[in-house]
Phi, psi and omega in degrees: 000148165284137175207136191271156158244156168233158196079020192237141323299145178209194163326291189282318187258023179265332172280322174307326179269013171266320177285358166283320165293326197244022165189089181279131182305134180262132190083035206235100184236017182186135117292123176238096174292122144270142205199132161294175218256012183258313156340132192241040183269139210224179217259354171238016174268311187311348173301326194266306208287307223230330188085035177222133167307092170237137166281151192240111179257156190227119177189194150198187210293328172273347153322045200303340198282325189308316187302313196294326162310302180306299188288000195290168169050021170269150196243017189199157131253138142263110164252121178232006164296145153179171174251146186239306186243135226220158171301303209207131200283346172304315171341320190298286195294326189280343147241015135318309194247322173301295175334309200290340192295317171299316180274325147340271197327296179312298172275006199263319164310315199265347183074042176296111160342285162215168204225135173219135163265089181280111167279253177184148195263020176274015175286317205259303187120233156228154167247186223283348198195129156005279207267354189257081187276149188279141178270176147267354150295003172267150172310114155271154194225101189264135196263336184271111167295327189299314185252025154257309166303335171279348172287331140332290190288001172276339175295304204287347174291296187321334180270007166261157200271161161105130066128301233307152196244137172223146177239136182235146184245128181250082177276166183256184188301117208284167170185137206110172212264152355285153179256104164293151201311349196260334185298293181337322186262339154305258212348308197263013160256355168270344332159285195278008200048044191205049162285118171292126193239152188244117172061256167278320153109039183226051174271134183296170183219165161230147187206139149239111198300174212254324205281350176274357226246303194284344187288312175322262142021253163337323157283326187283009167267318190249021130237139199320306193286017171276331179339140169069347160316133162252099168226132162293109172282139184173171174291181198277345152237148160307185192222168180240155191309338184283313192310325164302332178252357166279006170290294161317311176278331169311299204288353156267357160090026174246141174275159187267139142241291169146127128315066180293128203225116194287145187288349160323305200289351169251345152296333174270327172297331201278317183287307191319324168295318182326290183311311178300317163273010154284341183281339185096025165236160184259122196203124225258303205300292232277357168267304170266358172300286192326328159241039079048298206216014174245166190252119189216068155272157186224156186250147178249013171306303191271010130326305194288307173259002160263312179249341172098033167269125192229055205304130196273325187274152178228174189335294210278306155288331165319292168325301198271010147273342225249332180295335190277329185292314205306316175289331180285005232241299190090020196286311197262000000 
C-alpha cells in the first residue's frame, strides 16, 4: 500500500513518519509527502529526517491538479495539513474546510481506500462544566472559526462521494517535541514568572501528547471498524488550566507564578475577538485570553474502546521532554 501524508514537514507529521522507521507499518510499502512548493525539504532528506524512503510532491491544498497528483495510485491518506493562527479569518476556510475538501474530492476520484483526518477537538466546542467532559455524541457547537472551519472540512470529507471509509481524529492541544516557537515562549514566561492565569485557573483542559497523537494515528489506518468514526484524541485525564502550567514549571525546575486575571477579562477579550472577526481580523493573545476560561475537557472512551487507544504519557513526563528537547535545542 501507498500512503499519502500532508502537513508535512510539521509537527505531528515529522513524529509520525519517524515512527514509521522504528515500528513500520504492516503492509505499508510507500510513502508520499505533499509539502508545499515553498518548502526547502528536498528528495533527499526524509531518509535523514524521518529514516525512511518517502517521494516528496510539491502542491497544495487550492491546487487541485497538484492534489489529484498526489493521491493517484495512493491507497490511504493522513491529512494533517491545516492553519490555526492566521492574518485574516477568510484563511481559516479556505484552507481548512475548502482545502480538506478539494483533497477529499480528489481522493475519493482517485479510489483511496482510506482517509484520516486530523482534526480538532475545537470542533465539538466546549462544555457546560468542569466534571462534564465532551463526548462525540455530543452536538457540535464550534465556538471558533478555527474549529468551525475545521468542523467543516469533517462535513465535507463525509459528503465525498463513493466507498473510500473515512476517519476523523479530534486531538486536543499538542504537546512534546519538537516545540514550536509559540509553546518556547509559554515556556519562558513561566520562566520570567509571569504567566496569565484567568480566574483559579481550574477550567478543565484536555492536552495531547504528540507520540499519543501518532499511536492514535497509526491505530485509525489499520483498523477496519474505525470506518465512519469521530474520536477524541487526548491523555487519558484531563488537566485543569493551573494544573498545566505547575506542570510546565516542574520540567522547568521553576515554581509557578502567575499574572492574575479576573475572569471578566476573558469574557471581554472573547467578544472583542468576536467583533474583530466580523471585520475579517485575527488577534492570536486576545483569541486565547478569550478562550481562557473555557472547560474543554474531553473523554477518550469511545477510542479507547473502538480502536484500543491507550496513552502511554502523561502531563508530567511529557513537559519534561519536551523542556529537555528545548534546551538541547538552546530555545531555553
Amino acid at each position: 500500500m501507498t500512503l499519502l501524508v500532508t502537513g508535512v514537514p510539521g509537527w505531528l507529521t515529522d513524529a509520525f513518519l519517524r515512527s514509521l522507521a522504528s515500528e513500520p507499518m504492516s503492509g505499508l510499502d510507500g510513502v508520499r509527502c505533499l509539502v508545499r512548493e515553498s518548502s526547502s525539504l528536498d528528495d533527499l532528506e526524509p531518509k535523514h529526517r524521518w529514516g525512511i524512503e518517502a517521494e516528496i510532491l510539491r502542491g497544495n491544498l487550492l491546487d487541485v491538479v497538484s492534489l489529484e497528483r498526489a493521491v493517484a495510485r495512493a491507497d490511504m491518506v493522513v491529512h494533517a495539513a491545516a492553519i490555526m493562527h492566521v492574518r485574516r479569518i477568510e484563511e481559516y476556510y479556505a484552507i481548512n474546510t475548502q482545502g480538506t475538501r478539494n483533497l477529499a474530492w480528489a481522493a475519493a476520484k482517485a479510489g483511496v481506500k482510506r482517509f484520516v483526518y486530523v482534526s480538532t477537538n475545537a470542533a465539538a466546542g466546549k462544555s457546560t462544566a468542569p466534571e462534564r467532559l465532551v463526548r462525540e455524541s455530543d452536538p457540535d457547537k464550534p465556538l471558533s472559526h478555527y474549529g468551525r472551519s475545521k468542523w467543516l472540512g469533517e462535513r465535507w470529507l463525509f459528503e465525498a462521494p463513493g466507498p473510500m471509509e473515512r476517519i476523523v481524529l479530534r486531538p486536543c492541544m499538542f504537546y512534546g517535541a519538537p516545540v514550536p516557537k509559540r509553546h518556547v515562549e509559554v515556556y519562558r514566561r513561566i520562566l520570567r514568572g509571569r504567566m496569565p492565569l484567568v480566574g483559579g485557573g481550574d477550567y478543565a483542559r484536555s492536552l495531547t501528547y504528540i507520540d499519543n497523537l501518532v499511536q492514535a494515528l497509526r491505530l485509525s489506518l489499520s483498523k477496519k471498524s474505525a470506518a465512519g468514526q469521530v474520536y477524541n484524541i487526548a491523555d487519558r485525564e484531563p488537566y485543569t488550566t493551573r494544573q498545566v502550567t505547575e506542570a510546565m514549571a516542574r520540567a522547568l525546575g521553576v515554581e509557578a507564578r502567575y499574572v492574575r486575571l479576573p475572569e471578566v477579562a476573558a469574557n471581554v477579550a472573547y467578544h472583542m475577538d468576536s467583533l474583530l472577526s466580523t471585520l475579517g481580523m485575527y488577534q492570536q493573545a486576545l483569541h486565547l485570553v478569550g478562550e481562557a476560561n473555557w472547560n474543554v475537557g474531553v473523554s477518550i472512551d469511545k477510542a479507547h474502546e473502538q480502536l484500543g487507544y491507550a496513552p502511554r504519557f502523561a502531563i508530567d513526563e511529557g513537559m519534561q521532554a519536551a523542556v529537555k528537547w528545548c534546551r538541547d535545542q538552546g530555545m531555553l
